[in-house]
C-alpha positions in Angstrom: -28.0 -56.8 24.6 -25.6 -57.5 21.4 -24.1 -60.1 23.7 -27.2 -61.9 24.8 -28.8 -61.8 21.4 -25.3 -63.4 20.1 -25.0 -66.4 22.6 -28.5 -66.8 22.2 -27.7 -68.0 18.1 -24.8 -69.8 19.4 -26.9 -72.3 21.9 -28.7 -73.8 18.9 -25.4 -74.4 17.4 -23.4 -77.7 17.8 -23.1 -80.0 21.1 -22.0 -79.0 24.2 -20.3 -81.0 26.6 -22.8 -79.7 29.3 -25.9 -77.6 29.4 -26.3 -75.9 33.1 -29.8 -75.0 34.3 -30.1 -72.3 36.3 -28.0 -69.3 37.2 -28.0 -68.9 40.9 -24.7 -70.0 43.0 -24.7 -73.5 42.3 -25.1 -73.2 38.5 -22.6 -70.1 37.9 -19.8 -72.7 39.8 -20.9 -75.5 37.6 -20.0 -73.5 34.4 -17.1 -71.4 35.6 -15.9 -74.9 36.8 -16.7 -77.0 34.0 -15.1 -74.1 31.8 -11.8 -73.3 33.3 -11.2 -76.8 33.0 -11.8 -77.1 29.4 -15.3 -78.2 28.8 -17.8 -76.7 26.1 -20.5 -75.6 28.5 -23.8 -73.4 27.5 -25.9 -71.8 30.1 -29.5 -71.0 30.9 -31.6 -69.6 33.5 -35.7 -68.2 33.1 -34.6 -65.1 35.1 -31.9 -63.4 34.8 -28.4 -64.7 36.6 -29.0 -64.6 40.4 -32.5 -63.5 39.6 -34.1 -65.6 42.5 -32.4 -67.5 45.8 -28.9 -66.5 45.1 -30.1 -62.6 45.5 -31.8 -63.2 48.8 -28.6 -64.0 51.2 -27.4 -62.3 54.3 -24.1 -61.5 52.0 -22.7 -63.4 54.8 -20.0 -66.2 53.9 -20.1 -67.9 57.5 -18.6 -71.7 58.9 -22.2 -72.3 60.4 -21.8 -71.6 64.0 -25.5 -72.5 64.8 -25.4 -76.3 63.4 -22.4 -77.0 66.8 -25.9 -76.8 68.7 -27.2 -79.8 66.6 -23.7 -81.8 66.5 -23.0 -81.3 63.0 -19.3 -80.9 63.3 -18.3 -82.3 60.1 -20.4 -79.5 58.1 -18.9 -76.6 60.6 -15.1 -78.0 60.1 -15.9 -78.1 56.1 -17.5 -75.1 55.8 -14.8 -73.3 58.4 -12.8 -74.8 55.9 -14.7 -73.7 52.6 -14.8 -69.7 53.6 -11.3 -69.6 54.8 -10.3 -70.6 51.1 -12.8 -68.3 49.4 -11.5 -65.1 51.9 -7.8 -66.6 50.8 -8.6 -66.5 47.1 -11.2 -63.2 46.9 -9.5 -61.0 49.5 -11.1 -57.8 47.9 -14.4 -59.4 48.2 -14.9 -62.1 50.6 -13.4 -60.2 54.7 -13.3 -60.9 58.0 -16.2 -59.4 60.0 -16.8 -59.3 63.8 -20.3 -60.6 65.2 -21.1 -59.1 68.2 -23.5 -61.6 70.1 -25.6 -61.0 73.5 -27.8 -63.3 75.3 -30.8 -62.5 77.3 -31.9 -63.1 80.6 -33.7 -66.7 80.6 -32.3 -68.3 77.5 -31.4 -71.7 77.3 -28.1 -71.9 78.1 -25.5 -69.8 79.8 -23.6 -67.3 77.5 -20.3 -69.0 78.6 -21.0 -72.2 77.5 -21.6 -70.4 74.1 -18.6 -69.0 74.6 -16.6 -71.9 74.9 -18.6 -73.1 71.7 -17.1 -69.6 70.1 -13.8 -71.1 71.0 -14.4 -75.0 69.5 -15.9 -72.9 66.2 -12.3 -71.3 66.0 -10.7 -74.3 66.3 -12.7 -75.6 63.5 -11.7 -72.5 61.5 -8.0 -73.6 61.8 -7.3 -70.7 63.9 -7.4 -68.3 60.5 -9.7 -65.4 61.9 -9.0 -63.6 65.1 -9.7 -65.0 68.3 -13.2 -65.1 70.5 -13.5 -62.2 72.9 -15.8 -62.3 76.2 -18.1 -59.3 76.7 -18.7 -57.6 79.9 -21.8 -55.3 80.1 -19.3 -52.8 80.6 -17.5 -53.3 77.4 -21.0 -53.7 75.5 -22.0 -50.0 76.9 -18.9 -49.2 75.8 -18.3 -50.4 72.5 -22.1 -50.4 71.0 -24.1 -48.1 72.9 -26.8 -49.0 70.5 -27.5 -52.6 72.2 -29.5 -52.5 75.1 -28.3 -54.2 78.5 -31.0 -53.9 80.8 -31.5 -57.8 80.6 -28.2 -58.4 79.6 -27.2 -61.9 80.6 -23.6 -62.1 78.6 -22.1 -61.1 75.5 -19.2 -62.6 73.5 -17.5 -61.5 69.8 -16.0 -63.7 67.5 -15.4 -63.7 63.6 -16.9 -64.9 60.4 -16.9 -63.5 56.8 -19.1 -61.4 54.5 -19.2 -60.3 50.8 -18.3 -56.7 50.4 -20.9 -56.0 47.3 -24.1 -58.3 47.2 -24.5 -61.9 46.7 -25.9 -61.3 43.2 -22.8 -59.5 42.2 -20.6 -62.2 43.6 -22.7 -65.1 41.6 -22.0 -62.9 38.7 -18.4 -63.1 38.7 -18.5 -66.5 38.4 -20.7 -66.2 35.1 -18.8 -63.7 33.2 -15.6 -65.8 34.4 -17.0 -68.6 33.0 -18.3 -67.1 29.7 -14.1 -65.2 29.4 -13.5 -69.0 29.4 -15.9 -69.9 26.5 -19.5 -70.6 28.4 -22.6 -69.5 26.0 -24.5 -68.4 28.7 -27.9 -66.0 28.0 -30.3 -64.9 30.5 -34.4 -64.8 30.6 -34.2 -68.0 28.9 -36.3 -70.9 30.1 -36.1 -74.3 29.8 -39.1 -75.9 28.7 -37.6 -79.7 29.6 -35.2 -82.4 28.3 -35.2 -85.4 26.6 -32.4 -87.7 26.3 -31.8 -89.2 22.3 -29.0 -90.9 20.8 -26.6 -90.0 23.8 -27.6 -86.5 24.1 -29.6 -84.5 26.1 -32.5 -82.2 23.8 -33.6 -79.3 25.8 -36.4 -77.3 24.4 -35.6 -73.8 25.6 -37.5 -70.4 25.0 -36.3 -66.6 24.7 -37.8 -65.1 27.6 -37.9 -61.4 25.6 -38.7 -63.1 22.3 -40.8 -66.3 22.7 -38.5 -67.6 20.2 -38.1 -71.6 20.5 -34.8 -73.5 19.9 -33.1 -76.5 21.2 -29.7 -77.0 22.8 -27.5 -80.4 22.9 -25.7 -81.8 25.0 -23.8 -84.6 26.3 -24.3 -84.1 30.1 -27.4 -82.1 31.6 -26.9 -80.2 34.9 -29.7 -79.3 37.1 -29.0 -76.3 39.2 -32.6 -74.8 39.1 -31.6 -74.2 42.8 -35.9 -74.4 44.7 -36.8 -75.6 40.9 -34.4 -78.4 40.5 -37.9 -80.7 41.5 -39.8 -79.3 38.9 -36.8 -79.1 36.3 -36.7 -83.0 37.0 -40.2 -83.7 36.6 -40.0 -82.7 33.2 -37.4 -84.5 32.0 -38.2 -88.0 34.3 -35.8 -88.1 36.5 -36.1 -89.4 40.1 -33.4 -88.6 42.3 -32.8 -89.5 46.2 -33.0 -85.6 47.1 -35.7 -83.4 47.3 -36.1 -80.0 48.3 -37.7 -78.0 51.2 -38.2 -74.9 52.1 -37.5 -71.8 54.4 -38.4 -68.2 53.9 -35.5 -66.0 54.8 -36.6 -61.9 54.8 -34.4 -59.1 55.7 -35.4 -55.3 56.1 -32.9 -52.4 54.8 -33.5 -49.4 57.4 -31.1 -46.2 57.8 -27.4 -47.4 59.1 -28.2 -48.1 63.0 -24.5 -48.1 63.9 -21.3 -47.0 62.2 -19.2 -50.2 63.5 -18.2 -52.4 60.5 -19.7 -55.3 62.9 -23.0 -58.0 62.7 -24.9 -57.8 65.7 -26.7 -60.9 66.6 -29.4 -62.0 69.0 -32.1 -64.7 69.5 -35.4 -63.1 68.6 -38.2 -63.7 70.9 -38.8 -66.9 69.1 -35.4 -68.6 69.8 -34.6 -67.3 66.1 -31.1 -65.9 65.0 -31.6 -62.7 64.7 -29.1 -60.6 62.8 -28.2 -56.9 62.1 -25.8 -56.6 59.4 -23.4 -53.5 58.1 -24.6 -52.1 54.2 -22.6 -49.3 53.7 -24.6 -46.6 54.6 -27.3 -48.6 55.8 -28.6 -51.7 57.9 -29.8 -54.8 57.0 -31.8 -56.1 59.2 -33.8 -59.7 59.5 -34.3 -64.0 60.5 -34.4 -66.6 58.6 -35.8 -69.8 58.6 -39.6 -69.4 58.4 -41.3 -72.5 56.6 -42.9 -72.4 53.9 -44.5 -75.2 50.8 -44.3 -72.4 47.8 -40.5 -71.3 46.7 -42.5 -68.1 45.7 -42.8 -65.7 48.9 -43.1 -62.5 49.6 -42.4 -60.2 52.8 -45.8 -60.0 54.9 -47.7 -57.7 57.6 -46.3 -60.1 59.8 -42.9 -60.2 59.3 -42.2 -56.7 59.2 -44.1 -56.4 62.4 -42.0 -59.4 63.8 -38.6 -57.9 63.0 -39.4 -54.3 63.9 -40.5 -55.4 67.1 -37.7 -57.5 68.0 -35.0 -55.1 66.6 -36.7 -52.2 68.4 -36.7 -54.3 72.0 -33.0 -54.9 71.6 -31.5 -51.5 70.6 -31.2 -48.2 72.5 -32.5 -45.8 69.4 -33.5 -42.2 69.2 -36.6 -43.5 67.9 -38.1 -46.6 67.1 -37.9 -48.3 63.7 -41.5 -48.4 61.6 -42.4 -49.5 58.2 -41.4 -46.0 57.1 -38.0 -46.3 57.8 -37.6 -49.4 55.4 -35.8 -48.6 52.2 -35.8 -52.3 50.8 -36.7 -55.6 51.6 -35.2 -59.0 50.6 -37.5 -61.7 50.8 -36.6 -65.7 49.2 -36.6 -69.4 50.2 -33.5 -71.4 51.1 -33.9 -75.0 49.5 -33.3 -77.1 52.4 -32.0 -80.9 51.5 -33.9 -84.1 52.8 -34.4 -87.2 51.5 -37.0 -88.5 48.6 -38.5 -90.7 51.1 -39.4 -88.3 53.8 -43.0 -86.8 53.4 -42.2 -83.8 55.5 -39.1 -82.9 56.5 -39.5 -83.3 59.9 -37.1 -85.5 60.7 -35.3 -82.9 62.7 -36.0 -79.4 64.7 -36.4 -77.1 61.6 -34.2 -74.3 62.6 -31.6 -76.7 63.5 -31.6 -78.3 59.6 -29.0 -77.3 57.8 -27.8 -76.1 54.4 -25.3 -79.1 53.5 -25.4 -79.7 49.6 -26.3 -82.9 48.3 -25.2 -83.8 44.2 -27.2 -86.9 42.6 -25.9 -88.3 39.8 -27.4 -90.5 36.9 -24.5 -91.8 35.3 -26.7 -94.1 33.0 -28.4 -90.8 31.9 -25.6 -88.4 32.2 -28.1 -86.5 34.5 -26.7 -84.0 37.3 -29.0 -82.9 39.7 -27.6 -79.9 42.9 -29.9 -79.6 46.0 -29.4 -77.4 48.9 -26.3 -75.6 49.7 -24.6 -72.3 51.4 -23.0 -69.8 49.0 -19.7 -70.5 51.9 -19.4 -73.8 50.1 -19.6 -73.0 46.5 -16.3 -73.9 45.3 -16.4 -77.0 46.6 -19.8 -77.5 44.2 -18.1 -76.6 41.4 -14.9 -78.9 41.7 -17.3 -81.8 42.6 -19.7 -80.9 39.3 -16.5 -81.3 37.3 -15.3 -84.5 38.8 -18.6 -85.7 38.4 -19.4 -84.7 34.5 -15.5 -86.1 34.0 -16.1 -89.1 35.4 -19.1 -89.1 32.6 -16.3 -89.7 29.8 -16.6 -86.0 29.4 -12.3 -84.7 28.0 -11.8 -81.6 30.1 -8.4 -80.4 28.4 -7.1 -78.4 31.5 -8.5 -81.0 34.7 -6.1 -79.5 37.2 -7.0 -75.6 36.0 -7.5 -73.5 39.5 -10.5 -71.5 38.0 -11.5 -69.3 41.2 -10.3 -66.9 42.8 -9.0 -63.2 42.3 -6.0 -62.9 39.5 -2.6 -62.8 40.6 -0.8 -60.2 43.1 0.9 -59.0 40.0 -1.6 -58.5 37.9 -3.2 -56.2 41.1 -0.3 -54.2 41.7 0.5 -53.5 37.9 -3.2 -51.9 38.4 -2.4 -50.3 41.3 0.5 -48.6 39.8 -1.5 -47.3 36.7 -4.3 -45.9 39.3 -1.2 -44.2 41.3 0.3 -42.6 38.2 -3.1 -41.2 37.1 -4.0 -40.0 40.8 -7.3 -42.5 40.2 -8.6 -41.8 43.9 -8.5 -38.0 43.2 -11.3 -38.6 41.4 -13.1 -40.4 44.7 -16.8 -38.4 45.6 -16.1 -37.0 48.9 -18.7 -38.8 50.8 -17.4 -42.3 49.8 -16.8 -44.3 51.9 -13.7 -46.2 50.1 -10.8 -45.0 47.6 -12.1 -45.6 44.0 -8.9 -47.4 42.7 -9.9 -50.2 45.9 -13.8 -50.0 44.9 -12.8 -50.9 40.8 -10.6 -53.4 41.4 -12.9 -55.3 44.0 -16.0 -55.3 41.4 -14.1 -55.7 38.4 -10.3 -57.1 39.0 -8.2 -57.5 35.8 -11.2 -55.9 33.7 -10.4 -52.6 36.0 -7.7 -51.8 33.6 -9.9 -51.3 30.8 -11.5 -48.7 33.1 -8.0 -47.3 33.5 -7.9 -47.1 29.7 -11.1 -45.1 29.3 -10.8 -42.8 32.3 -7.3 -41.7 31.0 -8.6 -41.4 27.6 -11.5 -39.2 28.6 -11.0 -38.1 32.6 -15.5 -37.4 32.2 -15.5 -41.2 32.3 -14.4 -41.2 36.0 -17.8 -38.7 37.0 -20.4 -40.3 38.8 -23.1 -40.6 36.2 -26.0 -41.5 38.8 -26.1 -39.3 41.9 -26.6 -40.6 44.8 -24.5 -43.4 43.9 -21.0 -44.5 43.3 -21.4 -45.5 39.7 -18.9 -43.8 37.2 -19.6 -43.3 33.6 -17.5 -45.9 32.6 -19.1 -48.7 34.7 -22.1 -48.0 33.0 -20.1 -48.3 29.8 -18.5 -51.5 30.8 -21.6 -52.7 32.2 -23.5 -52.7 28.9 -20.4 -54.1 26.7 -19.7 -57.3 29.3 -23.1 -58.3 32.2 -25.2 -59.1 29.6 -28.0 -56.5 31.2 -31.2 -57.0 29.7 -33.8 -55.4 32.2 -32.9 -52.0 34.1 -33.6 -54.1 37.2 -30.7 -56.6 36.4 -28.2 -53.3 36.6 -30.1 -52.2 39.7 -30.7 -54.8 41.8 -27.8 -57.3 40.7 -24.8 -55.9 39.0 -25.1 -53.0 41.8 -27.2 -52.9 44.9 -28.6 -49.2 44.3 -32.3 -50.9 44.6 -31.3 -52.0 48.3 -29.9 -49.2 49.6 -31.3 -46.4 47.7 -35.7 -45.7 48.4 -37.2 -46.5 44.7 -38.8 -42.9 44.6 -35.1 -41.3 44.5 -33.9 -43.9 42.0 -36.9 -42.7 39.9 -35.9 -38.7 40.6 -32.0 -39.7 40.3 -30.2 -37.4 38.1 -28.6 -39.2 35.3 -30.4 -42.8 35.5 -31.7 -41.5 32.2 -28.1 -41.5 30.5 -27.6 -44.7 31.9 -31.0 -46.4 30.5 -29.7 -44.5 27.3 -26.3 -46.0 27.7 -27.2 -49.6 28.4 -30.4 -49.7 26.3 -29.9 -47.2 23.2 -33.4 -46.1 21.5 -35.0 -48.8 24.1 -33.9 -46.6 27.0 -37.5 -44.8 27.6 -39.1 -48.5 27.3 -36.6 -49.9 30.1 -36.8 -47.2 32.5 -40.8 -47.1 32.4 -41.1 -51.1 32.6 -38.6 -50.9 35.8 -40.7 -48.4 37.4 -44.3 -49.9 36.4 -43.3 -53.1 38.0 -41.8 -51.4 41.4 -45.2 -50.1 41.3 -47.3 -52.8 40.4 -49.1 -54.7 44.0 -47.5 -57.8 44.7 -49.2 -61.1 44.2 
């Protein structure tokens, strides 16, 4: 909160180079981009960071198999491309998973012509995963017993990439790399629109805990409202040759449904991808690409009865899923890209559009505005944001800075050598299911040392302090000091995934939450914990 309430004095302070809006994928590359390379940037989002889209992924980091059906083979080889260079540069985070595919009886092509296309989509990928592997029922029974076969018509494996922790976490990153670099970035802090005097952009922004009002300048404004960037543009008059639409992704967290570290895919009785993705402990379950006008949504009747049904018609299980079985539920809108001149966005099959990023720029305005885009491609935003905003006459001091990407090899094994020498991974809870040296150095790389530091100082710091979760004292600790948690829902949901993979009535009964709340909230602890609570409660709108 001390940190927050500090960059919050600092945004009405001087002239930035660039103001970002928003604080979802596109925006946290923008800054840590902009950053790294020398700029003065400041930050803002209305929610807190990954508060909306950027929280709702698959947590997959794939090359976009699906788009070889519509011929888009210049966005499959670039975003091939794009996730073998963020699994090259976040190896802790960012790994090689199988997908485990079968095809039904009666769909619309053979399974080895889709084969073959697994074979052309490892080609794209440079060859850097391992290679496709063909299916037999045989090997299906064999393998996943879970899958029914009884209208097996072929099967095929091949590989893609997901994010260890949640998407939220890995947008995060980014921010607090970007703020270690000099960002002012502040959460719950909305901008109320821009206008553009003496060379500057003025945005009128308001606290979102406060209601206080202040204004931020800057020399170059970048939109990355993500499904708001229409909105954000309305108010400050800009027209741009992109617009947004939208598609409802929802996914369903149910009890793990197979202990294979593999995605299991299928084409729902709709001809939708249909996907059943590894969580730890538990299984994510769900489709995507449901259209909707609103970039508010929610998870209906409907859905649930739509992915239950399907899931339940495709797997051999004891018994069949229901709506009791669902621990959480992740429900947003992807911002599709088409252009300003099309009235519906109907120019193509809609579950054949893609997620290709478009960037318009106003150089006469020194106006930014992102649409679209797949968190596979993010770097690739943020090194085109910064060529962009210097081609705006903006000095970044350190152009060719590399400001992604995991610190280096030494820097990891000088950590792993302190863990070794302090027997870190006796200290692992027995039903983990990872060393704890691997699990702090994944979320937390070279800022894992200071966790060193404070378990060696004090072993209770190396206790879980939450049961029923893998949170140690000192996370909570570090947490408070560095993420810039302002809501018990930011720790819960975003910095940590607990609220996806743990029911909200055993968060609520979880012994030491309290000390948490106490830890990351001081005397506003009680306040915290019972606002969390009364809005898991509350019906949604």
């Amino acid at each position: 909160m001390k940190l927050r309430t500090s960059n919050i004095e600092k945004l009405g302070q001087g002239i930035y180079d660039a103001l970002v809006i928003g604080g979802g994928i596109n925006g946290a590359v923008s800054a840590a981009a902009l950053s790294g390379k020398g700029a003065r940037v400041a930050l803002i989002d209305q929610r807190d960071f990954a508060g909306f889209t950027s929280q709702q992924s698959s947590n997959l980091a794939w090359g976009g198999i699906k788009y070889l059906e519509s011929n888009d083979f210049g966005l499959v080889w670039g975003l091939c491309k794009s996730r073998n260079h963020l699994m090259e540069n976040y190896p802790s985070r960012v790994k090689e998973i199988r997908f485990y595919s079968t095809i039904e009886k009666g769909f619309r092509f053979h399974p080895r012509f889709i084969w073959l296309g697994t074979w052309l989509y490892w080609f794209f990928g440079r060859g850097f995963t391992k290679t496709p592997r063909w299916l037999p029922k045989r090997t299906v029974n064999s393998e996943e017993p879970v899958i029914r076969t009884d209208n097996f018509y072929g099967g095929f494996e091949y590989s893609d990439a997901y994010l260890h922790d949640n998407d939220a976490r890995f947008v995060f990153q980014f921010i607090r790399s970007a703020m270690d670099r000099g960002c002012i970035a502040a959460n719950y802090v909305e901008s109320l629109g821009a206008r553009r005097e003496d060379g500057l952009w003025i945005t009128r922004a308001r606290d979102g805990m406060t209601g206080q009002e202040f204004e931020i300048c800057s020399r170059v404004l970048i939109n990355a409202a993500g499904p708001f960037v229409d909105a954000h543009n309305r108010k400050t008059g800009e027209t741009t040759a992109h617009r947004h639409v939208f598609s409802k992704g929802i996914h369903l967290i149910v009890p793990q449904i197979t202990k294979n570290q593999r995605v299991l895919t299928f084409f729902a009785d709709d001809g939708r991808l249909f996907f059943v993705i590894p969580m730890g402990v538990r299984t994510c379950v769900g489709t995507t690409d449901t259209r909707t006008e609103s970039p508010f949504s929610e998870v209906t009747e409907e859905d649930r009865h739509f992915v239950l049904e399907n899931i339940n018609k495709r797997l051999n299980l004891k018994k069949p899923l229901t709506c009791e079985d669902i621990i959480a539920e992740r429900c947003g809108v992807r911002p599709l890209v088409v252009s300003t001149g099309n009235g519906s966005g109907n120019e193509r099959d809609w579950l054949q559009m893609s997620r290709k990023h478009e960037i318009d720029v106003s150089r006469d305005t020194a106006h930014i505005s992102i649409f679209g885009g797949k968190l596979t491609d993010c770097v690739n935003v943020g090194n085109e944001v910064a060529d962009y905003v210097s081609a705006m006459g903006v000095r970044l001091e350190n152009p060719d800075y590399k400001w992604y990407g995991e610190p280096h090899s030494s820097v990891r094994e000088e950590y792993l050598q302190q863990a070794k020498l302090m027997n870190l991974d006796g200290y692992t809870s027995p039903d983990a299911i990872e060393q704890l040296s691997q699990r702090l150095w994944r979320r937390y790389d070279r800022q894992a040392l200071e966790l060193l530091a404070d378990i060696r100082e004090d072993p209770r710091q190396a206790e879980i302090l939450i049961k029923g979760t893998d949170y140690i004292r000192c996370e909570i600790r570090l947490a408070k000091q560095q993420e810039m948690i302002t809501k018990l829902e930011d720790f819960l949901r975003r910095r940590s995934k607990i609220a996806l993979v743990v029911r909200k009535e055993d968060i609520r009964r979880a012994e030491g939450l309290m000390e948490a709340c106490e830890i990351l909230f001081e005397e506003q602890a009680k306040a915290k914990f019972d606002e969390y609570f009364e809005e898991c409660d509350a019906p949604q709108k």
